[in-house]
Every structure is written in C-alpha cells, then in structure tokens.
Steps between C-alpha positions, in 0.01 A plus 500: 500500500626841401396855625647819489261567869721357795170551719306252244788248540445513848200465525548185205772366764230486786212339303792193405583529877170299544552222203640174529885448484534305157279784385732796628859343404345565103405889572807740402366893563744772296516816595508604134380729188266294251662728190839354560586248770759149439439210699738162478214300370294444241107442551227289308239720609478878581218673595410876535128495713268812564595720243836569590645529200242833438733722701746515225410774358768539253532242188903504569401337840208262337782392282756458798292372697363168255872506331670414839197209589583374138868404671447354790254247353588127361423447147131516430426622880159684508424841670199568641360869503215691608350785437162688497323546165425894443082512421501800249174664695711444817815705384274827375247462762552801757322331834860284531597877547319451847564270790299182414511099563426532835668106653387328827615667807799265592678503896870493552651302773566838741104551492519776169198469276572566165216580223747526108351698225684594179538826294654584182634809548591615180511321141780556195278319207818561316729340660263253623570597909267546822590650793331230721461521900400352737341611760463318839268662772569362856369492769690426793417308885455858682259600188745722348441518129754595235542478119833342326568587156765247275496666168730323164475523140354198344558413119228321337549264194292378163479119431733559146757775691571215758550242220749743323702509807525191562628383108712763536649393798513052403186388587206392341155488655378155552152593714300826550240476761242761606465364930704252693230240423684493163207670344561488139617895413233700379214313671478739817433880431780614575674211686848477541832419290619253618828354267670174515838575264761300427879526444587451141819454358 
C-alpha cells in the first residue's frame, strides 16, 4: 500500500493491527508518491480504489502515475482502477454548487457525532476540475457544535480519455464495468468506470 498521507498509513497500520498474523506478514505500507515511487518487486495485480487516481489533475502526472504501475507489474499483470463516471446534467447543474448528499450521522470512538455532506465549490468545465469539500458538522459530548471544511481539486474523466491513457501508457482494457457488481458499463445511469487493464508488451 502506498500513500503520500503518513496519517492514512497510520491509521492503515492500526486496522492490520487487528488481522491475523499470516495475513499481516503480506501487508508492506510505503510512505510514497503514486506519480513516481520504485519498489524491489514486481506485482500481478495493482489496484487504485475510490477514485484516487482523480486527484491528478495534470495529464504529466496521469501519465506518471500509470507509466510507473506499468513497471512494477509481471508480464500481463492487470490493474484495477476506479473512478466516478461524470453525468453531463450533473457537471452543469448549479445545486452541486450547494451543500447537498446529506450521509447518516456516524459517532467516533471519543463520543463526536459526525453528519458529512459534500459541496463543489467551484467547477473549470475546461479543464475538467471541481473544487470539492467536504464538509463535516460535529457535534461533540458537551454539545458543542462545529463545522470542518477538507476542500481538494478533483479531476473527472470520459470513458474514451481514460482508454487513451491507458494505450498510451502499455495497457489495454480488458473489462469496463459501470458498479462493483460488475455491472456491464453503460447499464447504470451514470454508474461507475470501473477498468480491468492489462500489461502488454
């Protein structure tokens, strides 16, 4: 596991803290840059989950990113990779401009209740970019209430863009799915893209 975040490794290190032992000894966390990181292995399988590949917002660091998976895999190892699929109403549409999706409140372990709602805070159609937060309201044991903002800029993709990168970089798609049910693409409005590519060469 790679992350750039040395609290989300952390916090990765306790949840193994509470798995078996054969389990654990096969978990390596890197403190490391998913653009341009070298590892003493090579990997059948990578996998990039919950859109993390959208906060490259460059196309140098797309490329990067895919070109340095491409060499630590075996021949013919896969990649998995996961991103949302931009609905066309959804990226004009100016109530995303507003706080909205409202999730179940949530309590922490110190007693915090937590209610998460999302906001895009500003759009660049032309460069395809958001200005996401989120936005956490809590509310604490004593009643005390306050509002936590994490704001990022979040690239969105199209089905074909993605496929470009990913020739361009030695792989070839071998799946597209639109859900983790392995929807076939296209069959949920708008789903997700979800690609399975594969090494070549």
């Amino acid at each position: 596991g790679i992350d750039l975040a040395r609290p989300m490794l952390d916090t990765c290190r306790k949840k193994i803290n509470n798995l078996s032992d054969d389990v654990r000894e096969r978990i390596e966390l890197v403190h490391g840059d998913i653009r341009e990181f070298s590892l003493d292995q090579k990997y059948n399988l990578a996998i990039l989950p919950f859109r993390v590949f959208q906060h490259l917002i460059e196309v140098e660091d797309q490329l990067s990113c895919l070109a340095c998976i491409r060499r630590h895999l075996n021949p013919g190892g896969l990649m998995i990779l996961d991103l949302f699929n931009p609905s066309l109403p959804r990226l004009v549409d100016d109530r995303f401009l507003e706080e909205f999706g409202e999730e179940p409140e949530f309590e922490m372990p110190d007693g915090r209740r937590v209610i998460r709602k999302f906001k895009n805070n500003k759009r660049d159609c032309f460069r395809q970019v958001f200005e996401v937060e989120l936005i956490y309201y809590v509310t604490h044991p004593d009643g005390t209430k306050e509002r936590q903002v994490h704001a990022f800029p979040f690239r969105y993709f199209f089905r074909y863009e993605l496929e470009h990168l990913l020739a361009r970089t030695g792989f070839e798609v071998i799946d597209l799915y639109a859900d983790y049910d392995k929807s076939k693409f296209g069959s949920k409005d708008p789903g997700e893209l979800i690609f399975i590519a594969r090494k070549y060469k």
